[in-house]
C-alpha positions in Angstrom: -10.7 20.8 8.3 -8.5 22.3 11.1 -5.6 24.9 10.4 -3.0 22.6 11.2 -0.6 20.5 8.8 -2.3 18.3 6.5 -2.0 15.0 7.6 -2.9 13.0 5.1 -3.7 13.6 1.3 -6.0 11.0 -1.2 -5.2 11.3 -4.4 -8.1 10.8 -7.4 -7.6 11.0 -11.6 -11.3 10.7 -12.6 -12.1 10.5 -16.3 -16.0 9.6 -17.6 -16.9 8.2 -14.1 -20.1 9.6 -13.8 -21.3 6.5 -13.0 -19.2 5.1 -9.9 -17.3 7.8 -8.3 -19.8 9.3 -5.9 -20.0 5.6 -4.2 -16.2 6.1 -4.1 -15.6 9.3 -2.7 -18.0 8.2 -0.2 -16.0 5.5 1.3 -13.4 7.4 1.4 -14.2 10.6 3.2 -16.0 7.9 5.7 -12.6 6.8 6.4 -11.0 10.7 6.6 -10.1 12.3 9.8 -10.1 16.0 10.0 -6.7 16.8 8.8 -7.2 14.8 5.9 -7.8 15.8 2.3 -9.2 14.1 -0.9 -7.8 15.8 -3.7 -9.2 15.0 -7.4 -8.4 16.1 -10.8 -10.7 15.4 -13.5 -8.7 14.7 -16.4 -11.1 17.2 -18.7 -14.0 14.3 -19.5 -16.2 14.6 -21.9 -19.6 13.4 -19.9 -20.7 15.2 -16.3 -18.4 13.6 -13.7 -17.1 17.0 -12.7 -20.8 17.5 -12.0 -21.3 14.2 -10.2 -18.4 15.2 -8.0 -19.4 18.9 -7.5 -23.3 17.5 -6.2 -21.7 14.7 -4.1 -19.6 17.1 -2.1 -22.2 19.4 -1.8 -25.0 16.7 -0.5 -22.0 15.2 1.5 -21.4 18.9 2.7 -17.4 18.2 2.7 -14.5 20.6 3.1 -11.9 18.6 3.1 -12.8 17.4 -1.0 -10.6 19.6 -3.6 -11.6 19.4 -7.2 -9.3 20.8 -10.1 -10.1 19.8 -13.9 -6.9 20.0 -16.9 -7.1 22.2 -19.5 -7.0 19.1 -21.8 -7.1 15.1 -21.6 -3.8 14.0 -20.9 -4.2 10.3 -19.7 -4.4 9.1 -16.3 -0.3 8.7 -15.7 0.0 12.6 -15.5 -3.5 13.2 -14.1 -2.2 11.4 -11.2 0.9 13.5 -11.0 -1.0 16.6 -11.1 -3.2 15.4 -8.2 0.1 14.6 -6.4 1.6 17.7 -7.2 -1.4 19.4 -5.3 -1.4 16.7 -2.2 0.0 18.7 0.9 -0.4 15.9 3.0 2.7 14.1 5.2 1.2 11.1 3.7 0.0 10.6 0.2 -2.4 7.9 -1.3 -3.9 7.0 -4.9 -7.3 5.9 -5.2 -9.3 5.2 -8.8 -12.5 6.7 -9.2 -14.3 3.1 -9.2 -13.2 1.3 -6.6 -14.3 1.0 -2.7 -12.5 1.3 0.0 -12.4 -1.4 2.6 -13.5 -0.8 6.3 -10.1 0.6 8.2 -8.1 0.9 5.3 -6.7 4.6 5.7 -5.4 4.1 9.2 -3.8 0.6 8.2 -1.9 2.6 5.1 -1.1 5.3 7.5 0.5 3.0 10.1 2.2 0.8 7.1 4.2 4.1 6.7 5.3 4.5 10.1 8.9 3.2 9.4 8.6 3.1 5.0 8.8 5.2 2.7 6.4 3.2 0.5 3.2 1.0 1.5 1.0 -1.3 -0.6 -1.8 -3.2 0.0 -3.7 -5.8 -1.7 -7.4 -5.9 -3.4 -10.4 -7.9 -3.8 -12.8 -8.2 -5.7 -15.8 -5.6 -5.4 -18.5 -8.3 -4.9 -16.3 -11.6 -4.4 -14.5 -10.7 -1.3 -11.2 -12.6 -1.2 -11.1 -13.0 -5.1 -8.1 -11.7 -6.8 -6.7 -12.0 -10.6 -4.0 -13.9 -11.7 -1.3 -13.2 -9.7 -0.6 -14.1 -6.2 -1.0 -11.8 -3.0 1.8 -9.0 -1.2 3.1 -11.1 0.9 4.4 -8.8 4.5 7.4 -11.0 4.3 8.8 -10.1 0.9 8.9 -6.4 1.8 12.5 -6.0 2.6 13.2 -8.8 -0.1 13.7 -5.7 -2.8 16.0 -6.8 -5.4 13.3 -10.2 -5.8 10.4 -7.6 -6.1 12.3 -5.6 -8.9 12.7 -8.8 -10.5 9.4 -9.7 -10.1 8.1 -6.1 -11.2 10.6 -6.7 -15.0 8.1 -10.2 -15.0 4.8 -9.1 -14.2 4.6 -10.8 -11.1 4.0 -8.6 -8.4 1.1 -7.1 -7.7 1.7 -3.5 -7.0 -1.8 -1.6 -7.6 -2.0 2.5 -7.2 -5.5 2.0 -5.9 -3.7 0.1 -2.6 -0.6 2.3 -2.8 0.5 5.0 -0.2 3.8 7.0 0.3 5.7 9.4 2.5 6.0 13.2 1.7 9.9 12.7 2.1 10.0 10.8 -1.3 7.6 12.7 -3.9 10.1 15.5 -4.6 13.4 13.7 -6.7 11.8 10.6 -5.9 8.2 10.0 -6.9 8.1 12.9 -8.9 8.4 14.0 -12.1 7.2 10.5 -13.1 9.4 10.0 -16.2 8.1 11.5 -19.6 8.6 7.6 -20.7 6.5 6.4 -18.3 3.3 6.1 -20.3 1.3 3.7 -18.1 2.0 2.1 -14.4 2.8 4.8 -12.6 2.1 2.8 -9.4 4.8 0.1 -10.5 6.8 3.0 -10.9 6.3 4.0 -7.1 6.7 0.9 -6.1 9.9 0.6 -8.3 11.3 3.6 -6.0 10.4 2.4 -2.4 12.4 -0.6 -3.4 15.4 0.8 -5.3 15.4 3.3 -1.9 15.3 -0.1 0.5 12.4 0.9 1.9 8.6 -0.7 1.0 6.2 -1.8 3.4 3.9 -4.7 2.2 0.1 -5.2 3.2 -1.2 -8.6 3.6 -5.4 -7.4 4.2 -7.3 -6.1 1.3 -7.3 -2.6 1.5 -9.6 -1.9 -1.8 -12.9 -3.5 -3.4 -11.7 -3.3 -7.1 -14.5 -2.4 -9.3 -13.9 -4.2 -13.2 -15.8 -3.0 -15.9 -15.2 -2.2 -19.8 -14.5 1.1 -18.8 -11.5 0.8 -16.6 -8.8 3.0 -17.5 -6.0 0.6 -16.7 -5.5 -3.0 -19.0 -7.0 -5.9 -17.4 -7.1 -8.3 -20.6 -3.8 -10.1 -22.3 -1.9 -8.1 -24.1 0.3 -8.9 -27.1 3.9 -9.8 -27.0 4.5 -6.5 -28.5 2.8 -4.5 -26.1 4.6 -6.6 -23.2 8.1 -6.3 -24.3 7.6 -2.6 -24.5 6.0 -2.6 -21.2 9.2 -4.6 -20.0 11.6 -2.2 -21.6 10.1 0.9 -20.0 10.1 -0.7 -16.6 13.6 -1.8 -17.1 14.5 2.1 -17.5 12.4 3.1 -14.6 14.7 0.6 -12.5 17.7 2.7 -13.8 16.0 6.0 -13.3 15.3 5.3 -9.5 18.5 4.0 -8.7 20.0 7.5 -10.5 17.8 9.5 -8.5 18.2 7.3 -5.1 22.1 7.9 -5.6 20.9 11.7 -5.9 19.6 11.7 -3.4 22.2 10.4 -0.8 24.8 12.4 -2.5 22.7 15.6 -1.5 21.9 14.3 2.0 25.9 13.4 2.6 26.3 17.1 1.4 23.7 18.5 3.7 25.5 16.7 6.1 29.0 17.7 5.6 28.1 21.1 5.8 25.8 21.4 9.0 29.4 19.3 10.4 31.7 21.8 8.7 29.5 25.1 10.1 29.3 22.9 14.0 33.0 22.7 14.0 33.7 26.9 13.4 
């Protein structure tokens, strides 16, 4: 890695994935340029993935590859914060410990963030290219359509994804971050709550990620009770309000910063 600014910054929450992530963090670093960082915390597991990760960077012989651990298990929502909170990068993305990334994916979520604050992609199927779940594709033309994707975020019927998500350095700090203490899962719906509450979302049409399913994935893939989804609804709900509190924070202080470069111009 050069001295310069870090351009961009990966971010990984591993947690017993011994068995997949070395494929992973080898299609990412593929995919790094020089300024570029991978930054992982292990989210204390109880098998030898720190190990697995330790022995790929070594054989891969890669400085750009950070690896912290937590002092205990504390569940993938605020592993993923504390990876963010380490990214230095102008750009940050989130990447699962499973997946693989698709050919030119890094510089496609790089220029999708040219002119937003938020990008996401979609995902195949690792192993059935082109497959998807349930739900339909990001469609490039519903990005500025924000108020329909909130909607369709309260539903369950858009597609945000961490593992095809990427976002500017301009809105971790009173935007991104803290995630809400009530935010107990979706952290990347919450992300993608905040690029549209702040008008400004960029959606992916090409498949940016080969998503790995297995028992073992860390995020719910089967139905879910009604219980569970009204829950799920009702914290969502509360992340709308807390972005659009912190959005409005936001301009305030900018309007301040503002005012006061104006009033110190005009002495």
């Amino acid at each position: 890695m050069t001295s310069g600014e870090i351009r961009a910054s990966v971010c990984m929450a591993t947690y017993k994935g011994s068995a997949y992530v070395a494929e992973q963090i080898e299609s990412i670093v593929a995919q790094l340029g020089p300024d570029d960082e991978l930054v992982i915390v292990d989210d204390s597991s109880p098998d030898d993935t720190a190990a697995v990760i330790v022995q790929t960077v070594a054989r891969l012989n890669e400085s750009r590859v950070f690896l912290t651990s937590t002092n205990e298990n504390v569940g993938y929502v605020r592993a993923f914060e504390a990876a963010i909170r380490r990214a230095r990068g102008r750009y940050v993305f989130l990447s699962d410990q499973d997946d693989v990334w698709t050919p030119g994916r890094h510089e496609a979520m790089i220029a999708g963030l040219s002119d937003a604050l938020v990008v996401a992609g979609n995902h195949s199927i690792l192993g059935r290219a082109g497959t998807r779940l349930w739900y339909p594709p990001l469609r490039a033309g519903t990005s500025s359509k924000h108020l329909l994707n909130l909607f369709a975020i309260l539903v369950g019927y858009r597609p945000y994804f961490g593992c095809a998500m990427g976002f500017r350095r301009e809105v971790v700090d009173g935007g991104v971050l803290p995630i809400p203490p009530f935010v107990t899962e979706s952290h990347d719906v919450w992300i993608a709550i905040t690029g549209n509450v702040r008008g400004s979302i960029r959606h992916l049409e090409r498949d940016v990620v080969e998503r790995r399913l297995h028992d073992s994935n860390q995020t719910p893939l089967g139905v879910r009770g009604l219980g569970t989804i009204l829950r799920a609804r009702r914290m969502l709900a509360r992340a709308v309000l807390e972005a659009w509190r912190r959005a409005l924070a936001a301009k305030r202080a900018r309007q301040a910063l503002r005012a006061g470069r104006a009033a110190r111009a005009s002495r």
